[in-house]
MIDOSE-1310 file (N, C-alpha, C; in nm, 2 decimals, decimal comma, always signed):
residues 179
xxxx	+0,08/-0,12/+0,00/+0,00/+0,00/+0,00/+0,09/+0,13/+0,00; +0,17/+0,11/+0,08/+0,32/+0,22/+0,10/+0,39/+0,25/-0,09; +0,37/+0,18/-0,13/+0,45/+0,16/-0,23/+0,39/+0,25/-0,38; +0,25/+0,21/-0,31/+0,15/+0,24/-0,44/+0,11/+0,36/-0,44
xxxx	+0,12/+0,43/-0,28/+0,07/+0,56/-0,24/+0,22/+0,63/-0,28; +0,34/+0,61/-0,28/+0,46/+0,65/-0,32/+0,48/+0,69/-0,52; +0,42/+0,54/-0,55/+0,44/+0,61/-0,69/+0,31/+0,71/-0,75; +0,20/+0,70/-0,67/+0,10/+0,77/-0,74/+0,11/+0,90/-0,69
xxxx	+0,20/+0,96/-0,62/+0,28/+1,12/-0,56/+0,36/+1,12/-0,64; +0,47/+1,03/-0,67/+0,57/+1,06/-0,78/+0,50/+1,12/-0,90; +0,39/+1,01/-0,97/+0,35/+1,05/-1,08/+0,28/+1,16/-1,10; +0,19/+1,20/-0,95/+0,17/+1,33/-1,00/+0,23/+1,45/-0,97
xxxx	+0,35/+1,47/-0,92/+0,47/+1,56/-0,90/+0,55/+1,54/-1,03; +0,58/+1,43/-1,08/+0,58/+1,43/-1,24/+0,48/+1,53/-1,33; +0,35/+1,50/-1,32/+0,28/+1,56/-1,42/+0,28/+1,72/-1,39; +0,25/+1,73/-1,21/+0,25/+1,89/-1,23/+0,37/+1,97/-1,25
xxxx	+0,48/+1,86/-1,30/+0,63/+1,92/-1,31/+0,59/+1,97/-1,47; +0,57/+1,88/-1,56/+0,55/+1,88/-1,73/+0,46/+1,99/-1,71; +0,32/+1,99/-1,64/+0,27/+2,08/-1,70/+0,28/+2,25/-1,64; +0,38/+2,27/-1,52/+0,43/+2,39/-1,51/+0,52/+2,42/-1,59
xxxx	+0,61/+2,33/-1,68/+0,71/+2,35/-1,78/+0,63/+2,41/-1,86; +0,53/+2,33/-1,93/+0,46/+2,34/-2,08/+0,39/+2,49/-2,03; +0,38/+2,52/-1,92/+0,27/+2,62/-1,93/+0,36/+2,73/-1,90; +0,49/+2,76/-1,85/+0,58/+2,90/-1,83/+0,65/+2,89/-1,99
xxxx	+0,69/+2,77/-2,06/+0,76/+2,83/-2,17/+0,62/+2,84/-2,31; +0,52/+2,85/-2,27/+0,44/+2,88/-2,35/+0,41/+3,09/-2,42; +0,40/+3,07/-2,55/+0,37/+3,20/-2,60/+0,29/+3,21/-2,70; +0,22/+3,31/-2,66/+0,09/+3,36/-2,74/+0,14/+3,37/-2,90
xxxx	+0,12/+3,33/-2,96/+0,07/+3,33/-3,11/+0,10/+3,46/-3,15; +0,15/+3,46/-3,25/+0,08/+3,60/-3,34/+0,00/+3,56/-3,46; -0,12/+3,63/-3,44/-0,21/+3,64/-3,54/-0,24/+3,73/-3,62; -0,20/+3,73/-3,78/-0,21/+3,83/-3,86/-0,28/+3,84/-4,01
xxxx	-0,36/+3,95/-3,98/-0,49/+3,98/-4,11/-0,38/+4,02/-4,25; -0,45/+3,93/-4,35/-0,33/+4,00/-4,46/-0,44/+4,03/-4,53; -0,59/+4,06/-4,50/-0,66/+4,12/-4,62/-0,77/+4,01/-4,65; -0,88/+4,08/-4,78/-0,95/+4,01/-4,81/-0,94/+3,95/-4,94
xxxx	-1,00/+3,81/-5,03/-0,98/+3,77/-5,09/-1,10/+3,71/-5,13; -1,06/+3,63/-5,22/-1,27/+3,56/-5,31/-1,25/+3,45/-5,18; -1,39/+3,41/-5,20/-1,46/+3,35/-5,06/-1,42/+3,19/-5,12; -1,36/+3,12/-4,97/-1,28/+2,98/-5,04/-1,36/+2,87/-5,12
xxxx	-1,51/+2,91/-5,08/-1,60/+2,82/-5,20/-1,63/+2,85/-5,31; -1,57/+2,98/-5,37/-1,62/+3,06/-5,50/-1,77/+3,11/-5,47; -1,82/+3,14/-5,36/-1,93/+3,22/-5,36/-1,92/+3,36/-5,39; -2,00/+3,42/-5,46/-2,03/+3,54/-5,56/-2,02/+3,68/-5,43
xxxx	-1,91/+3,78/-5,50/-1,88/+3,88/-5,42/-1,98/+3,94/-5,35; -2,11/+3,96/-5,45/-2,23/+4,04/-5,40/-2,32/+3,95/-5,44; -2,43/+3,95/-5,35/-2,53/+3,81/-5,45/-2,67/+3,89/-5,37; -2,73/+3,94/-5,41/-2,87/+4,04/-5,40/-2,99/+3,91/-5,39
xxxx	-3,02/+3,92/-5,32/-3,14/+3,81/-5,25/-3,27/+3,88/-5,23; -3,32/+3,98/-5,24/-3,42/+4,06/-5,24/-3,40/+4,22/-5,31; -3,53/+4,24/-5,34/-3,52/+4,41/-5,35/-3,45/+4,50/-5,27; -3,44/+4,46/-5,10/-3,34/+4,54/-5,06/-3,25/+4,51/-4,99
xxxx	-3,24/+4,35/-4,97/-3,11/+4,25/-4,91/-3,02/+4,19/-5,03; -2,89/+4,19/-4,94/-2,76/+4,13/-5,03/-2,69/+4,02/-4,94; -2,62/+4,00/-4,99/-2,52/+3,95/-4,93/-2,37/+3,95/-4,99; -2,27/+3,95/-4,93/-2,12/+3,98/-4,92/-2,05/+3,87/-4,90
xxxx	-1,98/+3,80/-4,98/-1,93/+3,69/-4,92/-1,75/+3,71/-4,95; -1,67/+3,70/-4,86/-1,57/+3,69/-4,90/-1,42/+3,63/-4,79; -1,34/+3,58/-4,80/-1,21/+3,53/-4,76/-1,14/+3,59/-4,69; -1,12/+3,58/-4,54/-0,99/+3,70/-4,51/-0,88/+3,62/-4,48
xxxx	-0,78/+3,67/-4,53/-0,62/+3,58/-4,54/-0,60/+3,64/-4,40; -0,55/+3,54/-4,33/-0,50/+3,50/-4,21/-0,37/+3,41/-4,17; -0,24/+3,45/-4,10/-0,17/+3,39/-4,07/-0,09/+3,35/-3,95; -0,08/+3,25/-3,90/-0,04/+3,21/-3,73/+0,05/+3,19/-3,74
xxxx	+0,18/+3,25/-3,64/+0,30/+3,22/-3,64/+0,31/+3,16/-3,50; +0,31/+3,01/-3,48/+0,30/+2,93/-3,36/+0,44/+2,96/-3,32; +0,52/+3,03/-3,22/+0,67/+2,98/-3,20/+0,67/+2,87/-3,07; +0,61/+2,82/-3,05/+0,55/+2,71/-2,94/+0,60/+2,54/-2,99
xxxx	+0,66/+2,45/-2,89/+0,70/+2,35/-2,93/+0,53/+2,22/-2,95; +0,44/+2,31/-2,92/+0,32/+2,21/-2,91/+0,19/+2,29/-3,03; +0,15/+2,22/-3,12/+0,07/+2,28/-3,20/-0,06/+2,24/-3,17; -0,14/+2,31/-3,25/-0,32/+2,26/-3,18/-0,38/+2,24/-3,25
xxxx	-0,49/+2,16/-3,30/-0,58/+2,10/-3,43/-0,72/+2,17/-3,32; -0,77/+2,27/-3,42/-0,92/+2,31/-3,42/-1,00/+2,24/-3,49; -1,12/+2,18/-3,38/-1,21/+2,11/-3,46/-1,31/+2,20/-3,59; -1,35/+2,31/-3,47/-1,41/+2,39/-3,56/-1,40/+2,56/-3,49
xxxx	-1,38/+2,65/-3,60/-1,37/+2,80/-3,54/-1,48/+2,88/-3,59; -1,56/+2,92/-3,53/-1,67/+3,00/-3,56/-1,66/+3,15/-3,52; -1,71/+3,22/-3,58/-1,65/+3,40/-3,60/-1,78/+3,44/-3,63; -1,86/+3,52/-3,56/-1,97/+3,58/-3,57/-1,93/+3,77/-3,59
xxxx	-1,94/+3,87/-3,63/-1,94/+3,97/-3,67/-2,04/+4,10/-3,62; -1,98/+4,17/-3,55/-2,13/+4,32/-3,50/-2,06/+4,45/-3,60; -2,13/+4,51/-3,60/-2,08/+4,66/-3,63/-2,14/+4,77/-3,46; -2,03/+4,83/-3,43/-2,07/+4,90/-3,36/-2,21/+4,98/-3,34
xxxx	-2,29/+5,02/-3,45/-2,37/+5,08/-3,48/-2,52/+4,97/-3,44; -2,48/+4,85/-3,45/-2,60/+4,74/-3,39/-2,53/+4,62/-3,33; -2,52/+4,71/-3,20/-2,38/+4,58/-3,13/-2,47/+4,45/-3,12; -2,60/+4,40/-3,11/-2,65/+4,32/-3,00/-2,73/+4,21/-3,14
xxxx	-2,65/+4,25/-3,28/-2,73/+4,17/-3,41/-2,60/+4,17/-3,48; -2,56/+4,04/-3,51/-2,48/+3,97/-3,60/-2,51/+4,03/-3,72; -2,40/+4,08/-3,77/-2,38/+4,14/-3,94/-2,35/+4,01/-4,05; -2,31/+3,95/-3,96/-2,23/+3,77/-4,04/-2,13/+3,74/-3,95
xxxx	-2,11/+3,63/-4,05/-1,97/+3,55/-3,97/-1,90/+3,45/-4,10; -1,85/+3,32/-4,01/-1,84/+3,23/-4,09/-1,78/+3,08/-3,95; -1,75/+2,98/-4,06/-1,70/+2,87/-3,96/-1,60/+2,76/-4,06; -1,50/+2,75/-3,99/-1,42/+2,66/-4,10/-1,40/+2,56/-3,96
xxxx	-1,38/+2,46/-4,05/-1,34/+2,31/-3,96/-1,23/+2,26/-3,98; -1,16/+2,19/-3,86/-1,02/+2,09/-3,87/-0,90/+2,18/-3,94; -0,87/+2,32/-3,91/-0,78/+2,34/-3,87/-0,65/+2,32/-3,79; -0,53/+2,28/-3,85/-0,42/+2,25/-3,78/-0,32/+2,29/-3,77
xxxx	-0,31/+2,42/-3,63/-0,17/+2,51/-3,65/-0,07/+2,40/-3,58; +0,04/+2,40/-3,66/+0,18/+2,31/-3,64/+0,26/+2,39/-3,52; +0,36/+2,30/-3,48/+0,42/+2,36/-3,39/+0,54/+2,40/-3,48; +0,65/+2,53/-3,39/+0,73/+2,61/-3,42/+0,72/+2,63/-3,64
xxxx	+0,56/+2,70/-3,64/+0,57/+2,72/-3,79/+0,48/+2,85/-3,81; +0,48/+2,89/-3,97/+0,35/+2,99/-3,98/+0,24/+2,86/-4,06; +0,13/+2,93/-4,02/+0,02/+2,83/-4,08/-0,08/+2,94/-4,18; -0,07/+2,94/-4,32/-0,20/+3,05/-4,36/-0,29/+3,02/-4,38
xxxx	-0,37/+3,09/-4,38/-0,55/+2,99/-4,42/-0,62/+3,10/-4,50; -0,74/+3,09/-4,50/-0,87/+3,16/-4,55/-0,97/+3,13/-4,52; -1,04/+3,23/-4,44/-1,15/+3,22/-4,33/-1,21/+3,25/-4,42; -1,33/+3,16/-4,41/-1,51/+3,19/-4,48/-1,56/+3,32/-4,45
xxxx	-1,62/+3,42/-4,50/-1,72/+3,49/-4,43/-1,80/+3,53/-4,49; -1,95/+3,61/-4,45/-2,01/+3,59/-4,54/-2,20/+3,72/-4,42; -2,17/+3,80/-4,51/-2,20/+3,93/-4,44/-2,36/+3,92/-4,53; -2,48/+3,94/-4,42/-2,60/+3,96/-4,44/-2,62/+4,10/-4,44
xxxx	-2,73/+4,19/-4,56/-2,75/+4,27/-4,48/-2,90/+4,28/-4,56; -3,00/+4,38/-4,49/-3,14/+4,43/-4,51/-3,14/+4,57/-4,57; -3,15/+4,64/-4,62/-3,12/+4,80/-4,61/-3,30/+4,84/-4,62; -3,36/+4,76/-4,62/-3,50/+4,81/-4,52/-3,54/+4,81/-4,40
xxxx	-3,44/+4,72/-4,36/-3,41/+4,74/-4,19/-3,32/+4,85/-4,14; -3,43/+4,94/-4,02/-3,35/+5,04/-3,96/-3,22/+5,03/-3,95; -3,23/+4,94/-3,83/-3,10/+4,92/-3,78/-2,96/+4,96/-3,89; -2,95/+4,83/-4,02/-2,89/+4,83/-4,08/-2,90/+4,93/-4,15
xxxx	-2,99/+5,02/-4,18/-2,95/+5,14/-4,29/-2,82/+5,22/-4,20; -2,84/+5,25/-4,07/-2,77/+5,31/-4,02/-2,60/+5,26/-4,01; -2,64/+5,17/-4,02/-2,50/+5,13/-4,06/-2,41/+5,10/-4,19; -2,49/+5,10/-4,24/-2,44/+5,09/-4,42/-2,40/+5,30/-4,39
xxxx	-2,51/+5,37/-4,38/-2,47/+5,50/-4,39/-2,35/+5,51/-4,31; -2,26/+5,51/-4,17/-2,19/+5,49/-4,10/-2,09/+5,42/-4,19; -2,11/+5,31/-4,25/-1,96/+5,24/-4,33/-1,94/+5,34/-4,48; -2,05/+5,41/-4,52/-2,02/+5,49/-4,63/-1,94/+5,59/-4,60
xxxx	-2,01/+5,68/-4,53/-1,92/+5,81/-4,45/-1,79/+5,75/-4,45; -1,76/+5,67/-4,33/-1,63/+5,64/-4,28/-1,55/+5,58/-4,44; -1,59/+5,53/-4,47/-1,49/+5,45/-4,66/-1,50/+5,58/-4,74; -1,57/+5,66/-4,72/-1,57/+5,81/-4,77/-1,66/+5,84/-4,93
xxxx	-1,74/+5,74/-4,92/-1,84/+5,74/-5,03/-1,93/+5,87/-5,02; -1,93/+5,93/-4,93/-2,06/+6,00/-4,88/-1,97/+6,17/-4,95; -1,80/+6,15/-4,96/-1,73/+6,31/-5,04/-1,62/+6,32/-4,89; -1,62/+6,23/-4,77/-1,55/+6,29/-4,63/-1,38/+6,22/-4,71
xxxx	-1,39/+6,21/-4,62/-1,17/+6,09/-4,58/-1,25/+5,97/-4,52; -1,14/+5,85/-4,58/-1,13/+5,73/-4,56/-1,10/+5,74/-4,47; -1,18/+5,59/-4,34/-1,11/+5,63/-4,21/-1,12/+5,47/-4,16; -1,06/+5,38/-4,10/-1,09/+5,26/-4,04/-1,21/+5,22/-3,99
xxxx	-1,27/+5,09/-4,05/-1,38/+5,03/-4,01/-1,35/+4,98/-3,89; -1,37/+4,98/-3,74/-1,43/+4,90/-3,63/-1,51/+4,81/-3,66; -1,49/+4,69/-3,61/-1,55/+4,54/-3,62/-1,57/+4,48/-3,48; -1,67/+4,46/-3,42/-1,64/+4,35/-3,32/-1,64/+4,23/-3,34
xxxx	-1,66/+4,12/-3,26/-1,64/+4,03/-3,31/-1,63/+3,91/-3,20; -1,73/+3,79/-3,22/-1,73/+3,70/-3,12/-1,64/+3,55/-3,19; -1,57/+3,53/-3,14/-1,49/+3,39/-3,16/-1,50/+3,25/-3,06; -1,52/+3,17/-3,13/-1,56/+3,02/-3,07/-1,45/+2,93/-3,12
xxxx	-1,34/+2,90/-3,08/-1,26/+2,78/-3,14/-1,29/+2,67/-3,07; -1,27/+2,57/-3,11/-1,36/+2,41/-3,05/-1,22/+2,35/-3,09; -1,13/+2,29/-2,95/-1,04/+2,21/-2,99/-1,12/+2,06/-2,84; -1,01/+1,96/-2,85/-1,05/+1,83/-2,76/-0,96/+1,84/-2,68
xxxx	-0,97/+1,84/-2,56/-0,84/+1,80/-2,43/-0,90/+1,66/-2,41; -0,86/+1,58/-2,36/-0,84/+1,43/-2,39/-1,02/+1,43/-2,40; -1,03/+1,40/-2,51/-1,13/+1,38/-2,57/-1,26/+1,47/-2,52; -1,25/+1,53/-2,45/-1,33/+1,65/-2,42/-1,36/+1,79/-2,53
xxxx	-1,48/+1,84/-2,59/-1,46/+1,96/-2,66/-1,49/+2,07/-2,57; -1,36/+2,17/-2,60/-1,34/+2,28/-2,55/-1,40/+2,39/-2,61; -1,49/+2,47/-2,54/-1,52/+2,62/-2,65/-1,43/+2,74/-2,56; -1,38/+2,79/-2,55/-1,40/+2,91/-2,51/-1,43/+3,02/-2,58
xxxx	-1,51/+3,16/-2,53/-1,55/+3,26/-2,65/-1,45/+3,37/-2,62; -1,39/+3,41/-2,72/-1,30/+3,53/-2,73/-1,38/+3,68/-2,80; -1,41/+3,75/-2,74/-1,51/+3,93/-2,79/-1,36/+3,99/-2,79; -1,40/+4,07/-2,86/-1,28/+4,17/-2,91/-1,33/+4,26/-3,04
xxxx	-1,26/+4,34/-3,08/-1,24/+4,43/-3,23/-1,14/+4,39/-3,27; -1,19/+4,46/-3,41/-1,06/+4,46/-3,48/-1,08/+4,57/-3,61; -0,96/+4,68/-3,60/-0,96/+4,83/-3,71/-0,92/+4,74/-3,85; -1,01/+4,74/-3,89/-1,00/+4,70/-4,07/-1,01/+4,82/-4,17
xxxx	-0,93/+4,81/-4,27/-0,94/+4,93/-4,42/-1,11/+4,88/-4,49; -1,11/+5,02/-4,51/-1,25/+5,01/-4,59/-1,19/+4,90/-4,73; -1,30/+4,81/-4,76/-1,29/+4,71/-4,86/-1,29/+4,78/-5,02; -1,20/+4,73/-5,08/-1,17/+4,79/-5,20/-1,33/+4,79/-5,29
xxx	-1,36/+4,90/-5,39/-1,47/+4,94/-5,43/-1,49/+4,75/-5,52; -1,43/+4,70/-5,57/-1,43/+4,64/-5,69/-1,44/+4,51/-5,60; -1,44/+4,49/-5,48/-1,43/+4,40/-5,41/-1,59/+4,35/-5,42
């Protein structure tokens, strides 16, 4: 009994040894927007679904520089989208699956997204007017778009799925006219 209560302290003085190691030489990621691009299924830049709804679909290049000796496989990452002007209603999003950032590498991808909008809906007129002004359609200066933005990455710790949500912004360039 002495023996058995001996190694199962070892082993876990072992494990909280590994995982105070794994967790002080650990570093945050950099994550970097390189822009937008066509949407990775070939869906149509602008696709008009009613007299006064559209839709926006398009690709943002994204790149992870893991310098970390342990990499992570996302089951699935979901990205929901606000405009400050109607924080509490999703403008769009997107969701890509089985992503796998490697360890000590860059990983690039292309996130789906794919932007609803009404322009008979209050809400949203006000914010189409707000993204014209600020892109400078309206005769002003071009000025950075504000995005909020809810994130869901879904990875497995021993067989378990993990969500946690990440809210944040992020200052984006007005989207090129041709886009």
């Amino acid at each position: 009994m002495r023996c058995i209560c001996c190694f199962l302290l070892l082993l876990f003085l072992v494990a909280a040894g590994l995982a105070t190691f794994a967790v002080t030489q650990f570093k945050v990621p950099t994550v970097n927007f390189y822009g937008l691009t066509d949407h990775p299924s070939g869906l149509p830049h602008f696709n008009k679904t009613s007299t006064s709804s559209f839709d926006i679909n398009a690709g943002l290049r994204i790149g992870v520089v893991n310098p970390n000796m342990a990499g992570v496989s996302f089951e699935k990452i979901k990205a929901m989208a606000y405009y400050p002007t109607t924080p509490n209603k999703s403008i769009g999003g997107g969701e890509l699956s089985n992503l796998v950032i490697k360890s000590h590498a860059t990983t690039n991808f292309t996130f789906p997204f794919h932007v609803e909008l009404d322009a008979s809906n209050h809400e949203e007129q006000r914010m189409l007017l707000d993204v014209s002004q600020k892109c400078g359609l309206t005769g002003g200066e071009q000025k950075d778009l504000i995005i909020n933005y809810m994130l869901t990455p879904t990875v497995r710790v021993i067989g378990f799925p993990v969500s946690p949500v990440i809210k944040d912004s992020v200052q984006v360039p007005c989207p090129p006219l041709g886009m």
